[in-house]
Each structure stands twice: as structure tokens, then as C-alpha cells.
C-alpha angles and dihedrals in degrees: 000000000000112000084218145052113232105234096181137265129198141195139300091324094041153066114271092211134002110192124185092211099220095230087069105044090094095075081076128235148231133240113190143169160094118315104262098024101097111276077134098059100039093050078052101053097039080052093050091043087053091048089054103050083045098256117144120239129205110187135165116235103227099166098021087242101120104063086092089075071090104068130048119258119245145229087229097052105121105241083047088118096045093047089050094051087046083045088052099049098047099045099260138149099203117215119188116221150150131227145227104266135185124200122233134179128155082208089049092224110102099031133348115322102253105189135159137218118261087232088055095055090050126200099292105063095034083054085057097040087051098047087233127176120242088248094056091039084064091051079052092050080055108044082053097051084051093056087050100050090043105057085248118150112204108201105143130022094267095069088042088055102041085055090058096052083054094058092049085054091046102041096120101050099044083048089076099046106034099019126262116344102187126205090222091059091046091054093045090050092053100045079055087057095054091052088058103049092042077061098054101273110127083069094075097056121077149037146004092042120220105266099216085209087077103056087049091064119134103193132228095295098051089258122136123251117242109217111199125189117205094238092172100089091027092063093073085072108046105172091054089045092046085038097062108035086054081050093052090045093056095051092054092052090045094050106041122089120229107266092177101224114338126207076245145008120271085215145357124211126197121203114195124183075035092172090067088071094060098023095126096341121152133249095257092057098049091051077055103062093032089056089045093051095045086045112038095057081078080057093060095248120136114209116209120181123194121195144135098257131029085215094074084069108087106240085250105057088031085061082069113054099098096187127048142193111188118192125180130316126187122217104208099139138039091259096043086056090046100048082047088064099046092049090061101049079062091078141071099253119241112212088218103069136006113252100216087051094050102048086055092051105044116111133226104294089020119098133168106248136201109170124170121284122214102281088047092261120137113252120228113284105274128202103232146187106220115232114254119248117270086203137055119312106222131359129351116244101271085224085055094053106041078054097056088040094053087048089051134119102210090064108084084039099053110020109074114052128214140229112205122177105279139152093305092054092034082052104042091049089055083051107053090038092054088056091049089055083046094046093049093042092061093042087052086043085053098045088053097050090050085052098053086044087051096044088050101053084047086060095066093063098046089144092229126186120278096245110097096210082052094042091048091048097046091040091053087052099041089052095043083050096049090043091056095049084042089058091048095045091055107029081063087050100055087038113052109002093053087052097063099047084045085054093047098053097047088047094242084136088071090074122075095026 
């Protein structure tokens, strides 16, 4: 097995071979480019490259092209004289293949549903998913302490939502103890969440959670899985699409252990339509990534971004993408030129050529490249001719792949989704018992009071003796008697009785269960 992914090469004016050595591909990477130079069909052969060498992949599906990584390409597609001239060219024997694929879709149409636990996604990025203020994140960071506190899983929006509802009753109280939880952020926590499960995202949240086991599989013949996530539909909803893939990420870089610096990744995770992820996103998110880039590397995950611009990649995480495959930019405007500049003093300068020039020359399936070398230092910037695809070019036949999704494995695992006791149900059941207390004690609050009525009417045919001076006595003891029993009666009824009604209807009978 090759110890590097070909990347391509070319003739006088280019590279003659342009390899990704596959112990450091780990240090992470960058695709960019116009839209319609490429960026497609360099994520698929660097895919392909990783398969082969039995790394797992894990890729979004923007466009829905590259489900055909999935089926072999063919001598009758349409471009097969134009990819053996390039292979040709480059130095190539081109093989075609296909590849072992897995399915993936948060809205479980188009592949298996792949969702996550609330509690797994934690308050900051919900807090970001939700555009929340920092006044109402904090309301989040309290809501899941109380969780927490309370014994409450939090695995769909429902439970997330009933334990907000919770909080609102119980303001006052968690004021004291965590700082101001205001009914206005509660409620503007809650209208967010409704946004977001009138787009689909309830879907996310639940169980079955995403075993990341299943997405680090090699099959029967050593060679990686490639996990691809049907992105098309998923785009028209950004933040949810940005959201999820830094979640995954973050449970990648949480699970696995540290493996120093393999002969090759454990995984490798591609991350297209990168500038979502940093489009408006505060400061504490971006630290976030940045810290995740420079640290889960140690983990044996490679971290590629594809994107337009370099530019859409913050400087700090940028600093960090080893290998790059740079397609064309166009320089229209003055900020195009400038962001052009600044994409070429990214790169180690080759005398032979000037980089700015070249980006804006390349062609479509040409790029300007600059991988690692083998002590880890960046090789001078290349002009390249980009490999041609061993798979299918475009999307895979929809028969085909309803096929592939229904043999499966991950099918009976993933498909049907389940609905364990959790906070809505916890909470629910405190609730309802709490009205029943309430209900009995009322009922208990009226019996007694029949009972007093009762014992006072009794009072009137007390059958007393015929002598007034006796009558009058009997009747004054019998009443300051009756009168004494009467104040009891009531004096418990107002004491303990009325507390717990009091205490039902404020929901303090939701603590201590």
C-alpha cells in the first residue's frame, strides 16, 4: 500500500507529481476556489486517495455530485477520452473503481438519519445555533446546570423545551442561586427553538446518537469508509448545517484517544461551504475551532476546508492547513484583487512563475499546489493538473442508492428513532403527580370542612336537661368546647394542608423527587 495520495502533475510548465504523504495528512489541508473550477473533483479524488490507503472519510454533500464516489466510472461516460489524455499526461494508469460508501442525512431521506443528544451539543453551540444573545446563553448555561442538578436527560427538543418551561416557573427561585433568569429570555429562547424545528431540526436531536465507531470502519478489503452527509437540502438552513459538522468535530476531538503522529490519519473530515462556519461567529466559537484544529491532529484526524476564498478561513486557523489546492480566483473587484494577494503570499514562492498570476490563470481541473514535505515543511507553490476521478463523475442513480441504503447495516441501527424516558416525561410525571397532591389535598380540605358543618349543626340538638340555670350551663360548655375543636380544625387546615396546595401549584413539588 502507497504511503501517498497522487495528487497530479503535468508537463514543462508543471509539476511532474504532486503527492499528499499520508503521515502528514494529519496537519490538515485547504481546497479553494472559484465555483466551477474543480474544488468538486479534487475533494473526490483525495477521497478516493484516502479509501484506498484505508483511511476513513467523512464529506458533506453540497451539490449532491459526489454520491457517485459509490459506483465505478466508466469507459462510456461521456469526458473518458479527455480523462485518459489528462492521465496520460500526468503519468497516470487510470483504473476505474468504486468505493465503499455509506449514506447520511440529518432529515433521514436521503441516507441514514445521523442525529445527537441535546446534551451532547451542549449550551454553546446551541446558543450559536439558536443566534442567542449572551443574556439568554446564560439562561441556556442554566437551564443545563439544572438538568444536571435535577437527574433531567436532555436527548430531543422537547425535553429541551419542557425544561425550559421549568426554569420560567421557577425564575424566582434559580435567580438566587445562578443570577437573573428572565421570563423574557426564556421565552425568547423558546420562540428560537421553534424556528429551528419548523427547519428540520428536530430531526438532529435524538436517538439513536451517532456512534462515532461507525463512521471509523475500514470494509472487508482494508479500505476506508467514505461517510457522506446529503448537505443539498441541509444548506438552506446554514447555521444548522455549520452547527452540526463543528459538533461532530468535537466529538471526534473528545473521544479519541491521543495516537502522537500516525503513518496515516484515523480520519479525515472535510468540511465544504467552510465560511458558514465563521460567517458572524463570535470570538468564543472561533477559539474553538482554532483550538480543535491545532489539537485534534494528536487525535489522528486530518481537517480539510473547502471554500471560495482563503480568506473565509480566520489567519489562525489558516496557519494550520499544511496541504493546498488552490483553483482559480478572479480578481474582478478591488477586494477580489486584494484577497488574491493575499492568497499568494500564503505560499512558499516558486521563482518560476508568479503565484497571483497563476491562480488567475489556472483552468478548470488545474490548481496551483503546495503539499508537506517530509519534515513537515511546506514545498514551493507548484502549477498542477489535477488527477482525474477513478469513480463516478455526478450523482449516483437514486434506484442505486435506495438500493445501497435498504443493504445496509447501518439501517436497523440508525432508521427508526427512539423515545426513552427523558426530562419531558421526568417532568411531566412531577407535574401530574403534584396536581394529584393538590387534587387530594382539596378533596381532604373539603371533607373537613363538611365535617365541622356537620359537627356544628349537631351542636343545635344536643338534647340538653329542662332547668334553665342547667341548660344554660351544658349549652356554654358544649359550645366552648365546640369552639375549641372548630379553631384546630381550622388553624391545621390553613398550616399544613394550604401549603401543600401553595407548593403544587408553584411546582416546588418538582424538587426532591
Amino acid at each position: 500500500m502507497s504511503d501517498s495520495i497522487f495528487i497530479g502533475g503535468g508537463g514543462p510548465d508543471y509539476a511532474q507529481a504532486q503527492q499528499l504523504l499520508l503521515d502528514k495528512a494529519n496537519r490538515h489541508g485547504l481546497i479553494a476556489g472559484a465555483t466551477g473550477t474543480g474544488k468538486t473533483v479534487t475533494l473526490q479524488i483525495l477521497a478516493e486517495g484516502f479509501s484506498a490507503a484505508g483511511v476513513p472519510v467523512f464529506l458533506s454533500d453540497v451539490k449532491g455530485d459526489l454520491s457517485g464516489l459509490a459506483a465505478s466510472g466508466t469507459e462510456t461516460f461521456k469526458l473518458h477520452d479527455a480523462f485518459m489524455k489528462r492521465a496520460n499526461t500526468i503519468g497516470l494508469d487510470l483504473q476505474y473503481d468504486a468505493f465503499p460508501v455509506t449514506f447520511w442525512d440529518l432529515f433521514g431521506e436521503q441516507g441514514h438519519p445521523i442525529r445527537a443528544t441535546v446534551a451532547e451539543m451542549g449550551p454553546l453551540l446551541l446558543s450559536r445555533l439558536l443566534e442567542l444573545t449572551d443574556v439568554q446563553e446564560g439562561v441556556m448555561n442554566v437551564a443545563f446546570r439544572v438538568a444536571d442538578e435535577e437527574g433531567l436527560p436532555l436527548l430531543d427538543l422537547k425535553d429541551l423545551q419542557a425544561l425550559l418551561v421549568w426554569v420560567g416557573q421557577n425564575a424566582k427561585e434559580l435567580s438566587l442561586r445562578y443570577g437573573n433568569v428572565a421570563a423574557s429570555s426564556v421565552g425568547a429562547i423558546q420562540r428560537q427553538l421553534l424556528v429551528i424545528e419548523n427547519q428540520g431540526g428536530n430531526e438532529l436531536f435524538g436517538e439513536p446518537a451517532l456512534d462515532l465507531a461507525d463512521i471509523i470502519r475500514t470494509d472487508t478489503d482494508g479500505r476506508g469508509a467514505i461517510n457522506i452527509l446529503a448537505a443539498d437540502k441541509l444548506m438552506a438552513s446554514p447555521k444548522l448545517y455549520a452547527t452540526f459538522l463543528l459538533w461532530l468535530l468535537s466529538e471526534l476531538f473528545e473521544e479519541l484517544p491521543e495516537v502522537g503522529n500516525p503513518d496515516k490519519p484515523k480520519l479525515v473530515f472535510f468540511f465544504d461551504e467552510a465560511h458558514l462556519l465563521f460567517d458572524d461567529a463570535p470570538k468564543a466559537l472561533v477559539d474553538k475551532v482554532e483550538q480543535v484544529a491545532r489539537l485534534i491532529r494528536s487525535k489522528g484526524v486530518g481537517v480539510y476546508f473547502i471554500t471560495q476564498n482563503p480568506a473565509d478561513v480566520p489567519d489562525d486557523v489558516l496557519g494550520q492547513l499544511g496541504n493546498r489546492v488552490q483553483h482559480a480566483l478572479r480578481a474582478f473587484t478591488a477586494k477580489d484583487r486584494k484577497d488574491l494577494t493575499k492568497a499568494a503570499e500564503t505560499y512558499r514562492e516558486n521563482p518560476a512563475f508568479d503565484t497571483a498570476e497563476a491562480i488567475q490563470e489556472v483552468g478548470t481541473g488545474e490548481a496551483v499546489t503546495s503539499m508537506l514535505d517530509a519534515k513537515g515543511s511546506p514545498m514551493i507553490v507548484e502549477r498542477t493538473l489535477i488527477r482525474p476521478p477513478s469513480s463516478q463523475l455526478g450523482p449516483l442513480d437514486p434506484a442505486l442508492r435506495a438500493g445501497m441504503l435498504k443493504a445496509s447495516p447501518m439501517a436497523a441501527k440508525y432508521d427508526a428513532k427512539l423515545d426513552r424516558e427523558s426530562a419531558f416525561e421526568m417532568l411531566r410525571g412531577r407535574a401530574d403527580k403534584a396536581a394529584a397532591e393538590a387534587e387530594k389535598a382539596e378533596a381532604e380540605e373539603e371533607a373537613a370542612e363538611a365535617e365541622l358543618r356537620e359537627f356544628k349543626k349537631a351542636r343545635r340538638y344536643d338534647g340538653g336537661g329542662t332547668g334553665r340555670s342547667t341548660s344554660r350551663k351544658t349549652s356554654n360548655t358544649v359550645e366552648g368546647w365546640g369552639g375549641a375543636i372548630a379553631d384546630v380544625v381550622v388553624k391545621e387546615l390553613k398550616g399544613t394542608t394550604g401549603k401543600r396546595i401553595v407548593r403544587g401549584i408553584l411546582g416546588g413539588l418538582f424538587k426532591g423527587r
